[in-house]
C-alpha positions in Angstrom: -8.5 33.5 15.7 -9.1 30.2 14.8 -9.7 30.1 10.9 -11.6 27.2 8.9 -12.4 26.9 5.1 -14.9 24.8 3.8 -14.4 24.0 0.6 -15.2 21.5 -2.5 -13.5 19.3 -5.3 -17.0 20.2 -7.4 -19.8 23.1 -6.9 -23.2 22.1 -5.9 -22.1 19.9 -3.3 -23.1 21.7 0.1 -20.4 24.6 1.0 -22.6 27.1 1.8 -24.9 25.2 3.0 -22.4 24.1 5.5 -20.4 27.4 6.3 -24.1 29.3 7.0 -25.8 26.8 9.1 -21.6 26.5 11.5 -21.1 30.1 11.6 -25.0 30.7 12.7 -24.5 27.5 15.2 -21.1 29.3 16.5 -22.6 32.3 17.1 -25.9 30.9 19.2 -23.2 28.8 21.1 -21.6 31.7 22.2 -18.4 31.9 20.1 -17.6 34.9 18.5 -18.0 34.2 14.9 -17.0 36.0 10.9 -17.9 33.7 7.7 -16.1 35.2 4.7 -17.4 34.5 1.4 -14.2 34.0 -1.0 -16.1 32.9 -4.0 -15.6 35.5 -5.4 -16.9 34.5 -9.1 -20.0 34.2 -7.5 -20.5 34.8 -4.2 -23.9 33.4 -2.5 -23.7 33.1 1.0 -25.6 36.7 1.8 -28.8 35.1 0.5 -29.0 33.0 3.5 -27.3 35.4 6.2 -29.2 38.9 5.8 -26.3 41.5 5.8 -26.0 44.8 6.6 -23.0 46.2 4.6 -21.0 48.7 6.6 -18.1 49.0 4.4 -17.1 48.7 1.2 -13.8 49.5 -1.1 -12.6 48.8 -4.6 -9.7 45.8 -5.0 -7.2 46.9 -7.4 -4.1 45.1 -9.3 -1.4 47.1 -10.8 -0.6 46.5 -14.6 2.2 48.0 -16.4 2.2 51.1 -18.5 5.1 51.1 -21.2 6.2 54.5 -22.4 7.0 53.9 -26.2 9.6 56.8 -26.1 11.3 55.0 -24.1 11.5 51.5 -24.5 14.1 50.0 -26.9 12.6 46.8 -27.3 15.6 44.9 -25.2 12.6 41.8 -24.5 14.0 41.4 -20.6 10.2 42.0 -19.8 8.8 39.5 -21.8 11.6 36.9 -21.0 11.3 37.6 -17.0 7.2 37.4 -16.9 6.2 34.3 -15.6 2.9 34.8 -16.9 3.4 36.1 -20.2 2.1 39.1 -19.8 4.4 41.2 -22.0 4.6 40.6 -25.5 7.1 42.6 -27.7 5.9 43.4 -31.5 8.1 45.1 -33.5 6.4 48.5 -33.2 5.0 48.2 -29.7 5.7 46.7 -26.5 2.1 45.5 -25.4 0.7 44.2 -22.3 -2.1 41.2 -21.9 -3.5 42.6 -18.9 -5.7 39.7 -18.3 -2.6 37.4 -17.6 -0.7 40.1 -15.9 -0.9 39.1 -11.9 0.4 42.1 -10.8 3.8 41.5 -9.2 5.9 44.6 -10.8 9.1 42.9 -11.6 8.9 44.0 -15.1 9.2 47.8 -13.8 11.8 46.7 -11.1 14.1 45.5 -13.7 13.4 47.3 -16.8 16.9 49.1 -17.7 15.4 52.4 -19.5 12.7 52.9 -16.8 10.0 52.9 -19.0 7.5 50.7 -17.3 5.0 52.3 -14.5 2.3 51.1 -13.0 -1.2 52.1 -13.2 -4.4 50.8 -10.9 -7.0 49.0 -12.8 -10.2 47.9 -10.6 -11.3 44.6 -10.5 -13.6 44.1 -7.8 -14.7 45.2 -4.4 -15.0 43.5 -1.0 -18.3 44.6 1.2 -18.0 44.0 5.1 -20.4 44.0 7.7 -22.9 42.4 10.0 -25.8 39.4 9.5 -29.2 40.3 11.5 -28.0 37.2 13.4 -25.5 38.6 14.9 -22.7 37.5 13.6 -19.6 39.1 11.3 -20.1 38.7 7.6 -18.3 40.2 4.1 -17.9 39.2 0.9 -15.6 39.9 -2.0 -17.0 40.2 -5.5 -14.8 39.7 -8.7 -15.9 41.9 -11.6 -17.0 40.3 -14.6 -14.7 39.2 -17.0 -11.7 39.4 -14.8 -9.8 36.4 -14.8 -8.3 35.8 -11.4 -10.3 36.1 -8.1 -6.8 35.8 -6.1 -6.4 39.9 -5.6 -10.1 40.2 -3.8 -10.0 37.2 -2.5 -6.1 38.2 -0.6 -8.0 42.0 0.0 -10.8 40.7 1.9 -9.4 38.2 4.2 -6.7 41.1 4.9 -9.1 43.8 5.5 -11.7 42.0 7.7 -11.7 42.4 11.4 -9.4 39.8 13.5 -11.6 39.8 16.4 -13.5 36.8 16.1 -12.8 33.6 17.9 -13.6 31.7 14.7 -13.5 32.9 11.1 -15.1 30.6 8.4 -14.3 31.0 4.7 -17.0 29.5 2.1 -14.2 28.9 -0.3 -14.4 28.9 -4.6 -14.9 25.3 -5.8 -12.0 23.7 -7.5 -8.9 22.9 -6.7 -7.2 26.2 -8.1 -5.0 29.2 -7.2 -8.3 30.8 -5.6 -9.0 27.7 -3.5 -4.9 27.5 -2.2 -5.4 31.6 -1.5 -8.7 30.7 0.1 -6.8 28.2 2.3 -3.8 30.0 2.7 -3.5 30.3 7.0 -6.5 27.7 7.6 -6.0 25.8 10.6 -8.8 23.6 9.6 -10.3 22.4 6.5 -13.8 20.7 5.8 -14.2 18.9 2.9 -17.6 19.2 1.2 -18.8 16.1 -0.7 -21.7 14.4 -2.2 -22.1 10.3 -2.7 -21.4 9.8 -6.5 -18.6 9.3 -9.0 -17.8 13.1 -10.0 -17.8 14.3 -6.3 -15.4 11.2 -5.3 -13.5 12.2 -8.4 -13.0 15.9 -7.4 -12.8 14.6 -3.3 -9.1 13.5 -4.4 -8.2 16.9 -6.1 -9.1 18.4 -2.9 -7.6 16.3 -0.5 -4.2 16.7 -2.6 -5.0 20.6 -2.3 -5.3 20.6 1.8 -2.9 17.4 1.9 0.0 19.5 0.2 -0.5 22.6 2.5 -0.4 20.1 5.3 -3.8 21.6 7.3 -5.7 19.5 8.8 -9.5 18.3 7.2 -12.3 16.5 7.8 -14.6 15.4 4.9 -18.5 16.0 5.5 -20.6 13.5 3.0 -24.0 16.0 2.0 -27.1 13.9 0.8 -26.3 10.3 2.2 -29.0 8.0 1.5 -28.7 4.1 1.8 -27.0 3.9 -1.2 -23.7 5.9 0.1 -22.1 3.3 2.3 -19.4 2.1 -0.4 -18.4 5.7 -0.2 -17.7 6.0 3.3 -15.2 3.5 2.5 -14.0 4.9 -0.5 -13.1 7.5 1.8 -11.3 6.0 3.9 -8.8 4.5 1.7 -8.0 8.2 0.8 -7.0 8.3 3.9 -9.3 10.5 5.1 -12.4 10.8 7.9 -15.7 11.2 7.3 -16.6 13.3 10.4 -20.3 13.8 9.5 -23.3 12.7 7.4 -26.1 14.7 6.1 -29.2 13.1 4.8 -30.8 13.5 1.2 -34.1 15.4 2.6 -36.5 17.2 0.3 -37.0 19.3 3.0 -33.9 20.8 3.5 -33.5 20.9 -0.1 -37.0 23.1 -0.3 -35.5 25.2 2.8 -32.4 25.8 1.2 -34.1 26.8 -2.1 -36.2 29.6 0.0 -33.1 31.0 1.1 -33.1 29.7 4.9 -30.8 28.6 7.7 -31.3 24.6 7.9 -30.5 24.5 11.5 -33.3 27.2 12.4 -35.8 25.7 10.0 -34.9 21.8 10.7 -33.2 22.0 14.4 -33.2 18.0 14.7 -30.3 18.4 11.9 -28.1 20.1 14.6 -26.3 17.1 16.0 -25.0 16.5 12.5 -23.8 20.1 12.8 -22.4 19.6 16.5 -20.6 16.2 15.6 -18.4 18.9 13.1 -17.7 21.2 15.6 -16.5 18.6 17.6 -14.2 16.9 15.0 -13.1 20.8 14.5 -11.8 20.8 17.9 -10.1 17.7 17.8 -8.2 19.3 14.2 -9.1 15.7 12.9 -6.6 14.5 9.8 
């Protein structure tokens, strides 16, 4: 399986515009294909896709319980947490479960065996099928809970292998979602508009995918006239521009109604062709 994540320096730039319309284009070319929807703060890509849920579960992170009778205040919990999740007071041992990330060394190494660990649910990934055709799910974070990481790890375990191509519409950013999100990629496309802030956060993600050393291709959404200086702007980051999409109201207005752009505007397709393409070739 052959696994691309679309991703952004900024939101509002175009990722799920651009993971829909490939993973719909996939599929009508034949190619066996699963998007996964990993933004999990605020996951969007079913209102383009139609899915039919066919399973769903809880994701759940384990957070330490300290038994006061117990626990003799020694601190090696607090001092080993690389999150500070333990704090030590001096008439309780308490636990900030909202920085905890769940790793259980404080229960490996605790000496008097007073720390266990108790489930605590904070989110749920839904799997299924689009009435296109094509394999879909999604993993929802729960609100309030800090870190999308756990559902975001849940779902791209649980889903089905099968597919030739899996597409992940990836958590904008540059942050411990977006490296999970990336995490076995063998292709990343860089979503980007044509203006200060999205060359800005550009370079954020290019350092991101650059680090992790997968290949990418940048894709520049809503190019108009004015967007040439970008191109090169690009290009001195080292980086290809491997398609343009053009500022239309129309696909704007298509996009707003919750539709496809390739089955609403089909002379956009080469644009979404020419990406496949530069997909194949793993451009860098």
């Amino acid at each position: 399986m052959y696994s691309i994540t679309v991703l952004s320096g900024k939101g509002g730039t175009g990722k799920t515009l651009f993971s829909t319309n490939l993973a719909w284009l996939f599929h009508q070319k034949g190619t066996t294909a699963q998007l996964l929807d990993v933004d999990a703060e605020e996951p969007n890509a079913s209102l383009f896709v139609k899915f039919i849920p066919i399973h769903a579960q809880n994701v759940e992170k384990w957070i330490p319980h300290i038994d006061e009778n117990l626990c003799d205040r020694c601190g090696l919990c607090m001092k080993e947490c690389q999150f500070s999740a333990i704090t030590i007071a001096p008439k309780k041992t308490a636990v900030l479960a909202a920085l905890c990330h769940g790793c259980g060394l404080c229960a490996k190494i605790c000496p008097q065996k007073a720390i266990t660990e108790v489930p605590k649910t904070i989110g749920n990934i839904r799997l299924g099928k689009t009435e296109e055709g094509f394999s879909f799910g999604e993993g929802i974070l729960n609100i309030g809970e800090p870190s999308a990481v756990p559902v975001i790890r849940q779902l791209k375990k649980t889903a089905s292998k099968d597919s030739e191509i899996r597409i992940l519409d990836a958590p904008p950013g540059a942050s411990c979602a977006v490296v999970e999100s990336l995490a076995g990629s063998d292709f990343a496309l860089l979503v980007t508009e044509p203006t200060p802030f999205g060359m800005h956060d550009l370079r954020a993600a290019i350092a991101v995918v650059s680090e992790m050393k997968i290949p990418f291709g940048v894709v520049l959404n809503r190019f108009d006239a004015g967007s040439t200086a970008y191109v090169e702007e690009i290009r001195h980051l080292d980086a290809e521009v491997i398609a343009t999409l053009p500022f239309d109201r129309k696909i704007a207005s298509a996009y707003a109604e919750g539709k496809l752009i390739l089955k609403e505007l089909p002379k956009y397709r080469p644009v979404f062709e020419q990406i496949i393409e530069a997909i194949g070739r793993g451009s860098a």
